[in-house]
C-alpha positions in Angstrom: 32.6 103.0 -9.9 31.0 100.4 -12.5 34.6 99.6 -14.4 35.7 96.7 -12.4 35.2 94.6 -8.9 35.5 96.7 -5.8 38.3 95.1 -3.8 39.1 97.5 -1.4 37.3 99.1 1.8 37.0 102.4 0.5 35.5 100.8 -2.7 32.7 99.0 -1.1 31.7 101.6 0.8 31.7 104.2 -2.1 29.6 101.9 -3.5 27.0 101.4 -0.2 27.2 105.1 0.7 26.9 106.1 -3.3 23.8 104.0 -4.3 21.8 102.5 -0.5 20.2 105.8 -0.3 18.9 105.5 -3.9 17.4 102.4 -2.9 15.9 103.6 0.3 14.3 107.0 -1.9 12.7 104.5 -4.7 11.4 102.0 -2.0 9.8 104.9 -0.2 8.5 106.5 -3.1 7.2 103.7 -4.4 5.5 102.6 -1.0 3.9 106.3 -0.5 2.6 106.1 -4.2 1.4 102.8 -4.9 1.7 101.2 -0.9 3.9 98.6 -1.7 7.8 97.6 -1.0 9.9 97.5 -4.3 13.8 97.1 -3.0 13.3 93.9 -1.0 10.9 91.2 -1.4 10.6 89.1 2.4 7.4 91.2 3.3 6.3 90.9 -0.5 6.5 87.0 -0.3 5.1 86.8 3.1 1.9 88.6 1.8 2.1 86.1 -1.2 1.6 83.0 1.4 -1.0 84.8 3.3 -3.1 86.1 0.5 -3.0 82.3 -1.0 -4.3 80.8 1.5 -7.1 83.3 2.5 -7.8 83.2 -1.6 -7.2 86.8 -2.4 -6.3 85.6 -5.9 -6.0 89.1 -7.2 -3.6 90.3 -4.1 -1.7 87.3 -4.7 -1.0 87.4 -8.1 -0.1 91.1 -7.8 2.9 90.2 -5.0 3.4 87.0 -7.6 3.9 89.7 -9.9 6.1 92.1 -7.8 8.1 89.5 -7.2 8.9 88.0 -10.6 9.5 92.0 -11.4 12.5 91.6 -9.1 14.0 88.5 -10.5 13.5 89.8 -14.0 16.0 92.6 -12.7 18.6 90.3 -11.5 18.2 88.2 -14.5 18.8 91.8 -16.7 21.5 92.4 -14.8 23.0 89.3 -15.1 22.4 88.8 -18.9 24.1 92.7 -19.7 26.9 91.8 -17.4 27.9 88.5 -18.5 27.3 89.1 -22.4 29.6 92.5 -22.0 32.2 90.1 -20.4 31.9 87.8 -23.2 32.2 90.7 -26.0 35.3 91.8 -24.0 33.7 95.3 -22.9 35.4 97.3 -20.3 32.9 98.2 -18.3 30.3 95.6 -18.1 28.6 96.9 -15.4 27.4 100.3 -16.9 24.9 98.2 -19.1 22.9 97.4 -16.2 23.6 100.5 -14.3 22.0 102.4 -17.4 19.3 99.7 -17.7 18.4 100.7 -14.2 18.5 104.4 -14.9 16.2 104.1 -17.8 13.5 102.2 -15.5 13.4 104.6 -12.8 13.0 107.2 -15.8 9.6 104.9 -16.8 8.6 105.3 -13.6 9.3 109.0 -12.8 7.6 109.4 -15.8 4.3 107.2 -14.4 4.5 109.7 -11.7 4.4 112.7 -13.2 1.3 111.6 -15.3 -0.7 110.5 -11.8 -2.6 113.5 -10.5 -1.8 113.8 -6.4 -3.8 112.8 -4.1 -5.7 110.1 -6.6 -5.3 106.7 -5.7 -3.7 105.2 -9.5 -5.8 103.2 -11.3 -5.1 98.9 -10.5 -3.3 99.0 -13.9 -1.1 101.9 -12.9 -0.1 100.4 -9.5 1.1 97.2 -11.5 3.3 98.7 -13.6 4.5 101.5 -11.7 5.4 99.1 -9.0 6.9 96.8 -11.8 9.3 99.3 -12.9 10.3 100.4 -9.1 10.7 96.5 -8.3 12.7 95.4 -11.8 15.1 98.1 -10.7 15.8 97.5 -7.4 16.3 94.0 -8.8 18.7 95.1 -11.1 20.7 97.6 -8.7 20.8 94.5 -6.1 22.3 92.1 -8.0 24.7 94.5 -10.1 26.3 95.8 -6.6 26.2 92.1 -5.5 28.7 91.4 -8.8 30.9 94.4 -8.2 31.5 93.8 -4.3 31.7 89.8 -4.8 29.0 89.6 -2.5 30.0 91.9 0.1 27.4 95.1 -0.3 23.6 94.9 -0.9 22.0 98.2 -1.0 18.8 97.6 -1.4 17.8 95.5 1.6 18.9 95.6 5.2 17.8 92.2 7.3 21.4 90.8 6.2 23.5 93.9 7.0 21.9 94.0 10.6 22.6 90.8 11.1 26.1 91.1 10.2 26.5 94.6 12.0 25.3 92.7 15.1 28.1 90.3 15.0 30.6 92.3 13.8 29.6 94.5 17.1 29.7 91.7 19.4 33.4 90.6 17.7 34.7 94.3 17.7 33.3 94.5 21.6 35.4 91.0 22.9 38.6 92.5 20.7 37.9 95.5 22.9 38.0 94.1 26.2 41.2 91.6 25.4 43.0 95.1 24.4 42.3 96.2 27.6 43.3 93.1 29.9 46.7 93.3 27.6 50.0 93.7 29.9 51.0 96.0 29.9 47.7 98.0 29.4 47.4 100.3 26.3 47.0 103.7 26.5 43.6 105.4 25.6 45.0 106.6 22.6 46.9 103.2 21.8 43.7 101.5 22.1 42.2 103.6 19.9 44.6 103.9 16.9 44.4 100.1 17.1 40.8 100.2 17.0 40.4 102.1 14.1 42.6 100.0 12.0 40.9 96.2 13.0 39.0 94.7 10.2 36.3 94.8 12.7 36.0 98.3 12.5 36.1 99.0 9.1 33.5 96.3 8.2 31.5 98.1 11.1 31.5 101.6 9.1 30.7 99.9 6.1 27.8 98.2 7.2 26.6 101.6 9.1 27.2 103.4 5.8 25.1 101.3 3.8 22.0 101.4 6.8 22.6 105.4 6.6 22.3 105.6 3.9 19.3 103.6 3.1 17.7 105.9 6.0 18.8 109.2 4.6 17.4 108.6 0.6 14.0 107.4 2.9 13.9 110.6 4.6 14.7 112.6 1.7 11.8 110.4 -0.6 9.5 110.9 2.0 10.1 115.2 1.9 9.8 114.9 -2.3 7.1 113.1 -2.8 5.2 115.0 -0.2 6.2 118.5 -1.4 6.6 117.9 -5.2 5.2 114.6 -6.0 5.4 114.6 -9.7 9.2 115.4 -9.6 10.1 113.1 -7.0 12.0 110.7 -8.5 13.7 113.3 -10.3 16.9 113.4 -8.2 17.8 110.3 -8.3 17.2 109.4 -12.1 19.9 112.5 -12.4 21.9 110.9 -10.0 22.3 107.4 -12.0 22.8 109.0 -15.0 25.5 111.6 -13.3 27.8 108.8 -11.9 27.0 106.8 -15.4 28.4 109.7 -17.6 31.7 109.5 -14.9 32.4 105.9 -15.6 31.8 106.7 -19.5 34.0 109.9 -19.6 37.0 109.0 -17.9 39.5 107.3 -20.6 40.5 104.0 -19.7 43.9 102.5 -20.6 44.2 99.9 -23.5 46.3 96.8 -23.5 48.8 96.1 -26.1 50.2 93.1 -26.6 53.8 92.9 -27.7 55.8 89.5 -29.5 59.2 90.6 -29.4 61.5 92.5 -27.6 65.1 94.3 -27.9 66.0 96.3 -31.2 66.4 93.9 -33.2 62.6 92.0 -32.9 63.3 89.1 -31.0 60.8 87.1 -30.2 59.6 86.4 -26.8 60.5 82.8 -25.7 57.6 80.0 -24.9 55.2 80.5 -21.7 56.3 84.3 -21.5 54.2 87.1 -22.0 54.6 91.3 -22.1 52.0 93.6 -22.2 52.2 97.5 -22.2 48.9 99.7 -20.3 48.7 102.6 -23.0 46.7 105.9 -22.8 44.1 105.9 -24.9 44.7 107.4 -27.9 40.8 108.0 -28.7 39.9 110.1 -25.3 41.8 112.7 -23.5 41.8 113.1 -20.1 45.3 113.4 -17.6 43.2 110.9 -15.4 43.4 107.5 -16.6 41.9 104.2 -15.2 42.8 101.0 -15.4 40.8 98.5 -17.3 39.2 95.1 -15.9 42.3 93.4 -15.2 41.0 90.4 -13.5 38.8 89.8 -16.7 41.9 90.1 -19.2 44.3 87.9 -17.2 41.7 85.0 -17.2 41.7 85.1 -20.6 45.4 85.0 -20.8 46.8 81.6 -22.7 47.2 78.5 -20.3 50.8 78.4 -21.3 51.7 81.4 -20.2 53.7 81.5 -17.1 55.5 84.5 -16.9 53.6 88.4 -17.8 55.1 91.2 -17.7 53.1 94.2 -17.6 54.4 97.6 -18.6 53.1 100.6 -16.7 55.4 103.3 -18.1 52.6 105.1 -19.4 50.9 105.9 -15.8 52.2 108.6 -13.7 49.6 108.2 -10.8 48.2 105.4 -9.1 45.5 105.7 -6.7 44.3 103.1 -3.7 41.8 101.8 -6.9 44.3 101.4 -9.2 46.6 99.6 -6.2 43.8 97.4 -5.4 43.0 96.4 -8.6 47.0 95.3 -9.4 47.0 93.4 -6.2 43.9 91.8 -7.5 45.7 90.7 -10.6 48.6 89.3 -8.7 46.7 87.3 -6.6 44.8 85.8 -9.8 47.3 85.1 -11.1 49.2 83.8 -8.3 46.4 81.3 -8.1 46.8 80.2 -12.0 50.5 79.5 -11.3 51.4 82.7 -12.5 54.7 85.2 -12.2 53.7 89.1 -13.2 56.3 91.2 -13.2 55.5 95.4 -13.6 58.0 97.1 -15.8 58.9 100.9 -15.9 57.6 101.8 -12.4 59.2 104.3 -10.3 59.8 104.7 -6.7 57.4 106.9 -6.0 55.1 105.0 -7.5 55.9 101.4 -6.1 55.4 103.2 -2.9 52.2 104.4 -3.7 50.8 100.8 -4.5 52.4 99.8 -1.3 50.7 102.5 0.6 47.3 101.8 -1.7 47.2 98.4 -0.3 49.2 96.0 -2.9 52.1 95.6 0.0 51.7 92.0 0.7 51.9 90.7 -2.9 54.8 93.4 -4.4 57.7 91.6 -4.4 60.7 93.7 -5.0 62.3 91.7 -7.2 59.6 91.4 -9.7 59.0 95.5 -10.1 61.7 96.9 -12.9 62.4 100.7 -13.6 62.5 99.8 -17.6 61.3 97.0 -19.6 64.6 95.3 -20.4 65.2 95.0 -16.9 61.8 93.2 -16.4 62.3 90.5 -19.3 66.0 89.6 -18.3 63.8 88.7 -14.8 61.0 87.5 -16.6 63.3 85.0 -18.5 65.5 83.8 -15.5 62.2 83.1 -13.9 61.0 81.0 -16.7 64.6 79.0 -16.6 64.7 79.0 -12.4 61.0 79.3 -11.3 60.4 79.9 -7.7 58.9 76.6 -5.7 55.7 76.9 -4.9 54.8 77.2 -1.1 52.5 74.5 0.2 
């Protein structure tokens, strides 16, 4: 979940369905407990206005301060993802995934020190309130990096706005489907309804509000029935789907300078690389690493990569997503990549995954030597360019 971008459908919504509800538990928690918002800040800033101008210093300071809680998250976030890119880290985004996990911990820990039914001391509310907030700051803009923008979990004024308009677009498809000549049948219409992009982005979105609603529900029946283990579930949670991302081997990238028997080298603006197991970790699952990260960092002259899956036997609608990901990138750079040692089956599955409209036949090999011989022709005879 927190090794790469989530390019697909099914991703982003693993991701809102996986981590909204935590959101909606900590903001409830934290609201019941010290009765203020943590995972958004609009009512926080509006309270900030009002209490300045009535001159409630020590009310305004205290949203002042909730708020700067939130930023300091996304700054975190941003810090431990962007130096684990630099360092050239494969999963940059468990950093601030475990930052997260270690807050909520500080504050589950807060509330199991505050006897129930006592209202916490002013310094208590601060920081128990700081800790919920810098989280939710954290979580917000770590999701934000993974989905490129598309899922926020911890807030929900833009996904109604966008499930309002993605209703009203999915509504007008409707009716035009229904005025079609000849007219569809009912099942027709609906097999083409639940393939539209409409309705998928629909799903999502209710996913993520469902979410949100269900870890609110499920905060509200903790902290009433066992308020000093409360946050306890979802603390376990993080650190559950953290020890997934770290236990499941991910494949290393060799480079390679020569091919055929004898060593010879690879000509000028041609690259090959080979995805291996790694060596290090067992496991029969493998994933693939950030491949978006590693081909940006490619040399400028390279033209032409070859990339040598021999070593994978299964690829899922991640592992699909993530290769057409790389093909577009690359695509964009003025780039060729070729796969090498992929069979049938499996070229089908990326198809079927989601990588159809960017596989070109011609550029997937059975073997290796098959992919360079392309690889070179391509560097003498490149394809034009469209546009």
């Amino acid at each position: 979940m927190f090794i790469a971008q989530a390019h697909s459908f099914t991703q982003q919504a693993r991701l809102a369905i996986t981590l909204a509800w935590v959101a909606g538990y900590t903001n409830i928690v934290a609201l019941i407990s010290c009765g203020t918002v943590t995972s958004h800040v609009t009512g926080n800033a509006s309270n900030l206005g009002r209490h300045v101008v009535e001159g409630h210093w020590w009310p305004a300071a205290f949203m002042l301060f909730v708020l700067a809680m939130f930023f300091a998250g996304a700054c975190v976030s941003a810090i431990l993802t962007e130096s684990g890119w630099r360092r050239g880290s494969e999963s940059i985004y468990v950093l601030p995934s475990l930052a997260q996990a270690i807050l909520l911990t500080a504050f589950a820990v807060g509330l199991e020190f505050r006897e129930p039914n006592q209202t916490p001391s002013m310094l208590g509310v601060w920081w128990l309130t700081g800790l919920a907030s810098m989280a939710m700051g954290i979580q917000n803009a770590t999701i934000t990096r993974i989905s490129s923008g598309v899922v926020r979990t911890t807030h929900l004024t833009g996904v109604l706005t966008d499930l309002g308009t993605e209703t009203v677009q999915f509504v007008y498809w409707l009716s035009d489907r229904r005025r079609s000549s000849p007219p569809l049948s009912p099942r027709s219409l609906f097999r083409s309804a639940r393939t539209h992009p409409s309705a998928t982005r629909l799903a999502l979105l209710a996913s993520i509000i469902g979410s949100f609603m269900l870890g609110a529900g499920l905060g509200t029946l903790a902290i009433d029935h066992f308020t000093k283990w409360s946050m306890v579930p979802p603390v376990l949670f993080l650190f559950w789907i953290i020890w997934q991302d770290i236990h499941i081997p991910i494949c290393e990238i060799e480079a390679s300078g020569e091919y055929g028997g004898e060593g010879v080298k690879l000509p000028a603006g041609m690259a090959v690389y080979h995805l291996r197991r790694d060596k290090e970790r067992t496991g029969d699952t493998h994933r693939l690493p950030n491949l978006l990260r590693w081909c940006a960092r490619l040399p400028a002259g390279v033209r032409v990569l070859v990339l040598d899956l021999s070593e994978l036997t299964r690829f899922d609608s991640d592992a699909a997503w993530e290769l057409r990901a790389l093909v577009k990138q690359a695509q964009g750079r003025g780039r060729q990549v070729l796969f090498a040692g992929m069979s049938g089956p499996q070229y089908n599955a990326l198809r079927s995954g989601g990588a159809s409209d960017v596989l070109d036949p011609n550029n997937v090999c059975p073997d290796i030597e098959l992919a360079i011989a392309r690889a070179i022709m391509l560097l003498d005879h490149p394809p034009a360019r469209a546009g």
